[in-house]
TILUMNU-770482 format. One record per residue (C-alpha): residue number from 1; y, x, z. Coordinates in steps of 0.1 Angstrom, whole numbers, plus 5000, padded with zeros to 4 digits. Layout:
REM TILUMNU-770482
[NUM [Y X Z]]
...
//
This chain:
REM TILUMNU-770482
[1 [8303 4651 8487]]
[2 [8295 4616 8492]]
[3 [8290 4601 8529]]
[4 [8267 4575 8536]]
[5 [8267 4552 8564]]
[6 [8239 4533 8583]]
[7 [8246 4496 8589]]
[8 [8250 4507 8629]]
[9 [8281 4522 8617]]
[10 [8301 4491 8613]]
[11 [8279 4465 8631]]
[12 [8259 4463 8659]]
[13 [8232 4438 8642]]
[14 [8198 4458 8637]]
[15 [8183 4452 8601]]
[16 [8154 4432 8618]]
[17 [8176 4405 8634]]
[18 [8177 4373 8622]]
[19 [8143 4380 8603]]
[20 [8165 4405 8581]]
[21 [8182 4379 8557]]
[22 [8213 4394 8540]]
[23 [8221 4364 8533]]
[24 [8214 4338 8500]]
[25 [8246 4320 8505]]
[26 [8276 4341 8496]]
[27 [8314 4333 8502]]
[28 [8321 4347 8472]]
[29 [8308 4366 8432]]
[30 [8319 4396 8417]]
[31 [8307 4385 8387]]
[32 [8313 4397 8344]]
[33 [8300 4393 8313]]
[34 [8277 4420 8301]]
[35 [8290 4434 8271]]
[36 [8253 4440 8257]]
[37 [8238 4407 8261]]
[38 [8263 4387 8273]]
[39 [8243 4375 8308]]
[40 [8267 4365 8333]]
[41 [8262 4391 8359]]
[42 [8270 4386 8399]]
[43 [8273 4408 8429]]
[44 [8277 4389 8458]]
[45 [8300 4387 8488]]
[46 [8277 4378 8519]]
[47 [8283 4374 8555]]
[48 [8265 4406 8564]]
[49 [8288 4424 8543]]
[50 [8317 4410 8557]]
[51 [8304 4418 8589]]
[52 [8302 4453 8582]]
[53 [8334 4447 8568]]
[54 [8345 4438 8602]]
[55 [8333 4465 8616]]
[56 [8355 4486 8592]]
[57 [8382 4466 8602]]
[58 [8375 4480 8639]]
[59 [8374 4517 8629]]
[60 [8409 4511 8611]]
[61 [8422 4496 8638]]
[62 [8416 4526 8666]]
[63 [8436 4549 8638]]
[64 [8474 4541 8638]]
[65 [8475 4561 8605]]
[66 [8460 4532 8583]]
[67 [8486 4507 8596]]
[68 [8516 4526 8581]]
[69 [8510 4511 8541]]
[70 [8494 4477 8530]]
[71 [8461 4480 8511]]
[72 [8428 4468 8502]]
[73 [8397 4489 8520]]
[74 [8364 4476 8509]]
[75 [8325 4480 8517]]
[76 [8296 4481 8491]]
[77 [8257 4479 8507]]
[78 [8235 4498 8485]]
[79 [8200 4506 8486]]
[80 [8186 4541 8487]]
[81 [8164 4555 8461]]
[82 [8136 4554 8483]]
[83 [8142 4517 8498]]
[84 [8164 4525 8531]]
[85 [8200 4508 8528]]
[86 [8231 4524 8535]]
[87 [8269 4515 8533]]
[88 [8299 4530 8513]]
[89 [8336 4524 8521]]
[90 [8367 4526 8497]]
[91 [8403 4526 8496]]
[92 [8428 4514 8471]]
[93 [8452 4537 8453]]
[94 [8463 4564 8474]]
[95 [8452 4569 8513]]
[96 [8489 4587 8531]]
[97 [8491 4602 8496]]
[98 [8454 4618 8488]]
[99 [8430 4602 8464]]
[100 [8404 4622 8480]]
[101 [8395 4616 8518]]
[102 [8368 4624 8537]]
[103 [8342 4603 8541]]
[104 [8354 4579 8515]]
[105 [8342 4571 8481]]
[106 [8363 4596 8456]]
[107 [8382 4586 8429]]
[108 [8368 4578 8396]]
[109 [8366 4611 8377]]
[110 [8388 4624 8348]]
[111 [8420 4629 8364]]
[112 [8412 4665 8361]]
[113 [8415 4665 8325]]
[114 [8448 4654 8324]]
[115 [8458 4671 8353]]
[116 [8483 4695 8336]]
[117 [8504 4665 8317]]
[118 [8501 4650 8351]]
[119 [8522 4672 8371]]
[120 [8541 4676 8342]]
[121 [8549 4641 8341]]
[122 [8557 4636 8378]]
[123 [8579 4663 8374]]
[124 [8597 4643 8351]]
[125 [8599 4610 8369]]
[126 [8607 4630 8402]]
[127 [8638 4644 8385]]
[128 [8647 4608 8368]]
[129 [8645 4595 8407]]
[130 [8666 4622 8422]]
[131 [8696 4616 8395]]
[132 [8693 4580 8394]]
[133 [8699 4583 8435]]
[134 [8726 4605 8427]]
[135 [8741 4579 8402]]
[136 [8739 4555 8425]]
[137 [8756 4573 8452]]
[138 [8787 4582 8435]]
[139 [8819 4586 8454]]
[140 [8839 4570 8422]]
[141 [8816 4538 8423]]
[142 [8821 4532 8463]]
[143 [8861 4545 8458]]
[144 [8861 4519 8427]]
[145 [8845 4493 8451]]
[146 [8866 4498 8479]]
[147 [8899 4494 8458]]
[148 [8891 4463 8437]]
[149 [8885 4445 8468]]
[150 [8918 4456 8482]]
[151 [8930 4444 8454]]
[152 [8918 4410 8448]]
[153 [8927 4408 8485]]
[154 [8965 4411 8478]]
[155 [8963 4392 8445]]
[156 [8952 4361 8471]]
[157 [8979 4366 8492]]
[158 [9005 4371 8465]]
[159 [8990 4339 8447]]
[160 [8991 4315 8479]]
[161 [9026 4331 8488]]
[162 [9038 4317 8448]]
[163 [9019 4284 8450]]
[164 [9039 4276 8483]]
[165 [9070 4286 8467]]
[166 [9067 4264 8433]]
[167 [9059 4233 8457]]
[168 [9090 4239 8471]]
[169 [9112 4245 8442]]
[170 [9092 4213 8430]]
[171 [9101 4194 8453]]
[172 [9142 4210 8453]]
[173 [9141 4203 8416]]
[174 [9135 4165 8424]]
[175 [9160 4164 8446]]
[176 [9187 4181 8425]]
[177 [9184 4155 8399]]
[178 [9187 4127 8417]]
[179 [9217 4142 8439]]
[180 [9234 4166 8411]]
[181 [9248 4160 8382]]
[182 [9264 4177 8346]]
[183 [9268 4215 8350]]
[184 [9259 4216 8386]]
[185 [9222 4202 8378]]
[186 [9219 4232 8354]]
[187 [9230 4259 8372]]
[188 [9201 4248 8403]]
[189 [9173 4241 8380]]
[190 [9184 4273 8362]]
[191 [9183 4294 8395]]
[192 [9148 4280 8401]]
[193 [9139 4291 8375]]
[194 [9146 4322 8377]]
[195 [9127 4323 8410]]
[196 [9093 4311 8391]]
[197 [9101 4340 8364]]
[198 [9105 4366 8390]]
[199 [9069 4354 8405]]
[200 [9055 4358 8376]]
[201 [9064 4399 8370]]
[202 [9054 4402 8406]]
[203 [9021 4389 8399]]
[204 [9016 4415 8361]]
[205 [9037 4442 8384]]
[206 [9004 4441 8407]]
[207 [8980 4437 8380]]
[208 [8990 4464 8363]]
[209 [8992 4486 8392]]
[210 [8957 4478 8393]]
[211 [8946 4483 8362]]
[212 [8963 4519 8361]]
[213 [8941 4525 8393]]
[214 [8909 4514 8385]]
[215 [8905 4516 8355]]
[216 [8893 4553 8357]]
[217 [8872 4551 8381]]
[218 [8858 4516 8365]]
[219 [8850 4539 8333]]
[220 [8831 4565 8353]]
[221 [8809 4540 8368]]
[222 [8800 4522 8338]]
[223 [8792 4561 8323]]
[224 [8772 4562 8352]]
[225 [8756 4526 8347]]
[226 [8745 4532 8311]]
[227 [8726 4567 8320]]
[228 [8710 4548 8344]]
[229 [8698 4516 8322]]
[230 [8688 4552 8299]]
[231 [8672 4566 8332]]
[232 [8650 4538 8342]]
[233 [8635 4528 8304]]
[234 [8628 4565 8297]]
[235 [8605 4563 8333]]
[236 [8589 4537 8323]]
[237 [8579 4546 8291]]
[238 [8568 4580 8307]]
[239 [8547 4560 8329]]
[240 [8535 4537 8305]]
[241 [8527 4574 8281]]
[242 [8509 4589 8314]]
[243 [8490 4563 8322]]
[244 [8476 4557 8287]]
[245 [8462 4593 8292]]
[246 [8449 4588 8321]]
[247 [8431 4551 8316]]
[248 [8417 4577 8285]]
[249 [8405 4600 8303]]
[250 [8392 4576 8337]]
[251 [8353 4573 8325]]
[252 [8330 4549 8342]]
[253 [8293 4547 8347]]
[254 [8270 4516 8350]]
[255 [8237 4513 8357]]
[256 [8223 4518 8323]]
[257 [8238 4551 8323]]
[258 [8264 4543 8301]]
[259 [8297 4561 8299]]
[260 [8331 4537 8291]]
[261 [8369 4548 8295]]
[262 [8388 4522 8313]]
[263 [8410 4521 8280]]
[264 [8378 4510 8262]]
[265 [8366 4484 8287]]
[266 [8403 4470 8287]]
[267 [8404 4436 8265]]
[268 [8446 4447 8251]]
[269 [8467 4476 8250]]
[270 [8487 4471 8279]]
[271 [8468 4479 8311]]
[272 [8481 4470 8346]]
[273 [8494 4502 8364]]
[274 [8466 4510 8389]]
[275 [8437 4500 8365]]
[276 [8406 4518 8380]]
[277 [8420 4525 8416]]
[278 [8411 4497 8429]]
[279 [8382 4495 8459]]
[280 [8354 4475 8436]]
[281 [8356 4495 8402]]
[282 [8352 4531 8425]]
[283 [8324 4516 8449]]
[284 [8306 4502 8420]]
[285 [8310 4537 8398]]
[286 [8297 4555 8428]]
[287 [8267 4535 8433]]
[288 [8256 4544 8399]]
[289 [8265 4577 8392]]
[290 [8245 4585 8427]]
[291 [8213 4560 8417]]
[292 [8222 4535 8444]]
[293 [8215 4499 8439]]
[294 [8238 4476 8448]]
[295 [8232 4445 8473]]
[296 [8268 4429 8485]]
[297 [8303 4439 8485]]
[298 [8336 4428 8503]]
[299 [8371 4440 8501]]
[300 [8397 4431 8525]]
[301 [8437 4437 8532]]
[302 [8452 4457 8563]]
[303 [8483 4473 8571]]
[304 [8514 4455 8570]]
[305 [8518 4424 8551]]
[306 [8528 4423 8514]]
[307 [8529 4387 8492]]
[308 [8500 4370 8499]]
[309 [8480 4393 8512]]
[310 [8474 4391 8549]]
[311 [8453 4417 8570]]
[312 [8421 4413 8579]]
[313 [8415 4388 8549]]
[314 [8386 4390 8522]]
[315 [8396 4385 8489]]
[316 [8379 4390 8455]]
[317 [8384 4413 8424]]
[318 [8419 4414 8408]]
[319 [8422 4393 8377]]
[320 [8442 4417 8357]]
[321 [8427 4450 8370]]
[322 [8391 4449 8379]]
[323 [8381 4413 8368]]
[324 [8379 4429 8328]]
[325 [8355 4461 8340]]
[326 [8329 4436 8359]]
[327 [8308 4434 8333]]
[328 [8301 4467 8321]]
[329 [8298 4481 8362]]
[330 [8272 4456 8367]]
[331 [8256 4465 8337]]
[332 [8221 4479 8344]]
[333 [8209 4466 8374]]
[334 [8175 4448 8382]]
[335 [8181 4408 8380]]
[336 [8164 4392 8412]]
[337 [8171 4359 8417]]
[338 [8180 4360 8451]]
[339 [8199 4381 8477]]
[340 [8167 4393 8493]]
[341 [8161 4408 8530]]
[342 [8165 4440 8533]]
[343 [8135 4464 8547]]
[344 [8122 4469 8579]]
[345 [8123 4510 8578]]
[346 [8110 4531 8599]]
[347 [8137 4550 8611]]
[348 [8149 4515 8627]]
[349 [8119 4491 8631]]
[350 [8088 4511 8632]]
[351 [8082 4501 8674]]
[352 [8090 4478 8698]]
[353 [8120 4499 8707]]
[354 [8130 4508 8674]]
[355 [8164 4489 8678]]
[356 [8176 4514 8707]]
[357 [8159 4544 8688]]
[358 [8184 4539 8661]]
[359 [8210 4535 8678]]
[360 [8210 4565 8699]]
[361 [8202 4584 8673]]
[362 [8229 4570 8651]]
[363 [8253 4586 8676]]
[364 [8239 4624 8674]]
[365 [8248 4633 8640]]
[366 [8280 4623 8618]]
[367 [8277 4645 8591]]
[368 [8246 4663 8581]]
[369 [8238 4673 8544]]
[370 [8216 4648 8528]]
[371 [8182 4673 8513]]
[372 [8161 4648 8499]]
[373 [8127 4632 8516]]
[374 [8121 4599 8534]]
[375 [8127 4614 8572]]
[376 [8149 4594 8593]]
[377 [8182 4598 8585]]
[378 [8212 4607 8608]]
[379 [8240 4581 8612]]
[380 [8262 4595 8586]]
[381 [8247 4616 8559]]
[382 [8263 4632 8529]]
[383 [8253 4636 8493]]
[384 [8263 4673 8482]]
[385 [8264 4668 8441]]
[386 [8250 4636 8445]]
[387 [8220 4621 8424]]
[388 [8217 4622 8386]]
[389 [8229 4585 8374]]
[390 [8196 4570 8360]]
[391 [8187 4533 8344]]
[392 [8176 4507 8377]]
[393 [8148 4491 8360]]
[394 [8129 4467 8376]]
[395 [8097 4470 8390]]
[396 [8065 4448 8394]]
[397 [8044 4459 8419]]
[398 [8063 4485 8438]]
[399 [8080 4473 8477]]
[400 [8116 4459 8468]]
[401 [8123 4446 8503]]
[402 [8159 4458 8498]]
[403 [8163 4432 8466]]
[404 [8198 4434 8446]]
[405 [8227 4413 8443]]
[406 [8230 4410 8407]]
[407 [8221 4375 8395]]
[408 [8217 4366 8357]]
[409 [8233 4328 8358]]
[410 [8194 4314 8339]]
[411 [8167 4294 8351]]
[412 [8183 4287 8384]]
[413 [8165 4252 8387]]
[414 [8130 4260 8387]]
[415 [8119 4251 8420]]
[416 [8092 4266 8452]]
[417 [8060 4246 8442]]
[418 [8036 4240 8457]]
[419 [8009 4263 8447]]
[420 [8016 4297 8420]]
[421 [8030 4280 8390]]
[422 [7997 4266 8359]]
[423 [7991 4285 8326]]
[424 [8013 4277 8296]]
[425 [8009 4253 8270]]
[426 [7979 4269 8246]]
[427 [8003 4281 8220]]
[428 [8015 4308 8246]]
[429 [7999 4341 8243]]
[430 [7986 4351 8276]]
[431 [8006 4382 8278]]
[432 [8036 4366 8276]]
[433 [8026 4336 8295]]
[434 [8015 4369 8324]]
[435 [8046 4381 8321]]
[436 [8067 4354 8327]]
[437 [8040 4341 8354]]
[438 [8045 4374 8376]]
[439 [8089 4369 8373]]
[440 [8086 4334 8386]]
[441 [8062 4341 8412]]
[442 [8083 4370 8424]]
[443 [8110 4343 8424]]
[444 [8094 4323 8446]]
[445 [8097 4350 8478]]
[446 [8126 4336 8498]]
[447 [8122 4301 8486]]
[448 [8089 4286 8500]]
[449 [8059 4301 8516]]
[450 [8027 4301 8496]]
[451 [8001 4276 8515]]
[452 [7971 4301 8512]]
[453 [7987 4328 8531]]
[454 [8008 4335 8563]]
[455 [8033 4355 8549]]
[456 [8057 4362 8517]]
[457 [8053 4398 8517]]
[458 [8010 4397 8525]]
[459 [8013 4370 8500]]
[460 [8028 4389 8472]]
[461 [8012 4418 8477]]
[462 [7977 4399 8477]]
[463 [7989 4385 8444]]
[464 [7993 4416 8427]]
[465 [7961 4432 8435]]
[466 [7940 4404 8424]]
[467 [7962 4401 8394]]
[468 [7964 4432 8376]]
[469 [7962 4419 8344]]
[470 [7960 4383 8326]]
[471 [7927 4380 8324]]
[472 [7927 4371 8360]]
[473 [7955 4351 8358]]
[474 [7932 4316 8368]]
[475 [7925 4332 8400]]
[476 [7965 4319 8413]]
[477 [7955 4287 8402]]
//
């Protein structure tokens, strides 16, 4: 099951505010190379998602269960098949030990095919944990502990005790020789001596005392030591082993339909532990798998602090995790060259009182099983078996209010004229020169207003019914 939210989940902006702008300035690009052509591909962070982001930020902050571990949550605003936009929320890793929660995105699939070596695994690694506690604990290493620093305590005392007593006879031997003479000198130097010497087996006496205690014990512990340095390798090359499988077995969607393993995608053979678990790889495989189009994302920290990661603070896609599957995710998706509006539905903005309409009704249903149609929707609906994962092509004449994120970095410097762009030079053929006229034109919506009509939208849709083909391309003109 996969639940959808309405933007009046998580903020209380209607999607007519503001003239509906999204937002063409973003704080921030999930961006990758496309593995097919190479485009540079970008899904953008934008202040209406991090305002919804907020608004998540709210609902975790009413629940004392999502302050007990640190980790990043994030929001992906996607566009319905049939226009409307909706929102999808995400966790890192595990949420108080599930992968699968309610009302969040699930994992990315596979898992369940190497479910069985799995446990197996864990099995393992929980017995490893349990005896390398049990090593650690043992009476013979705190006994052994205990001992060597009562001894080295009573090896300090016996050395000061000696070091005053050879200043002394130091200082006795200086004075017999100048005050003593022939055998009378001898026998006092001889009888000090004798004092040093006797010092001295005090001082191995002790020592070997020592030894004959601790030595032992000191062999148990290092027994001990070595099975754990045994212990501790053998986890991690069972983790290492398990997590091999599983990057294997984790497959992930884009919007071509193409299917990847995460092992694939991954540019060496050692891939970070967590690979895959991560808030943008699973919002991103969700979106496609259920035919959703993308338009912003933003993932931010909360719980308690760990390294540089403060709550309540966006930041971007891991380097060494996420940053290599970019490029394949956003894969697919129609390239607009802007981050668009999104639509004035009905469910929200058909009357003058459509604000408070959805509202209200965004408060009478949380849950309700999502059967197809265009009806107004409830405020939080749910997929049951989701949508078959299809190729987003773009489209040239139908209503894309709801626009994309995803921005090929070309032709960025082509300005808003004036008037609809002129014809080609005469060595262009005039279905290419059509072609390219109608991707330029749709461009142009967000960037300037076209003088010979009031509005983008009645000026676009104007266009394209007086331009169905390019032999009546001079009419723009």
């Amino acid at each position: 099951m996969l639940t959808l939210h309405p933007l009046l989940d998580f903020t209380e902006r209607s999607i007519d505010e503001e003239g509906g702008s999204i937002d063409s300035s973003p704080s921030y690009w999930y961006e990758g190379h496309c593995p097919k052509s190479a485009d540079l591909l970008r899904l953008p962070r934008t202040r209406m998602s991090e305002e919804i982001a907020r608004g998540l930020m709210q609902y975790l902050a009413a629940d004392d269960s999502y302050d007990r571990e640190g980790k990043m949550y994030g929001i992906l605003l996607v566009e319905m098949p049939w226009g409307e936009q909706r929102i999808l929320k995400a966790f890192s890793g595990l949420l108080n030990g599930s992968s699968v929660v309610d009302g969040w995105v699930p994992p990315i699939p596979g898992r369940s095919r190497v479910a069985l070596t799995e446990a197996r695994t864990l099995a393992q690694l929980e017995a490893m944990k349990q005896e390398l506690i049990a090593l650690n604990q043992l009476p013979q290493r705190q006994e052994y502990a205990a001992l060597l620093s009562e001894f080295e305590l009573q090896l300090q005392v016996l050395n000061a005790r000696h070091r005053n007593c050879k200043q002394q006879r130091d200082e006795q031997r200086q004075l017999s020789s100048q005050t003593l003479a022939g055998d009378t000198l001898l026998i006092a130097l001889e009888k000090l001596n004798q004092e040093s010497r006797l010092e001295g087996i005090e001082c191995r006496q002790l020592k070997r005392q020592r030894d004959a205690i601790l030595q032992p014990l000191k062999k148990i512990v290092e027994a001990a030591n070595e099975r754990m340095r045994v212990l501790k390798q053998g986890r991690k090359e069972l983790s290492r082993q398990l997590q091999a499988e599983m990057h294997a077995a984790y497959t992930l969607v884009n919007f071509l339909g193409k299917s990847r393993s995460i092992q694939e995608l991954m540019p060496t053979n050692s891939i970070p532990t967590g690979t895959g678990d991560c808030c943008a790889p699973k919002l991103l495989h969700c979106a496609a798998a259920n035919n959703l189009k993308p338009l912003a994302m933003a993932e931010f920290w909360w719980g308690p602090p760990s390294g540089d990661k403060v709550p309540g603070e966006f930041y971007g896609a891991c380097s060494d995790r996420c940053q290599p599957l970019m490029g394949f995710l956003l894969s697919g998706l129609p390239q607009n060259p802007i981050v668009s509006g999104p639509k004035a539905y009905p469910a929200f903005t058909s009357s003058a009182n459509s604000k408070s309409l959805s509202k209200a009704s965004s408060k009478k249903s949380v849950n309700q099983s999502f059967n197809g149609g265009i009806e107004s929707l409830p405020t939080s609906q749910t997929f049951r078996g989701g949508l078959e994962a299809q190729p987003l092509l773009p489209t040239t004449h139908q209503n894309n209010h709801g626009g994309t994120g995803i921005l090929p970095v070309t032709d960025r410097s082509w300005g808003a004229p004036d008037r609809c762009p002129t014809p080609t030079p005469h060595n262009s053929s005039k279905q290419s020169w059509w072609n390219g006229h109608l991707a330029r034109y749709r461009s142009l919506l967000g960037r300037a207003r076209c003088p010979s009509h009031k509005s983008q939208k009645i000026c676009w849709n104007e266009h394209l019914a007086s331009h169905q083909s390019p032999g009546n391309a001079a009419n723009c003109l």
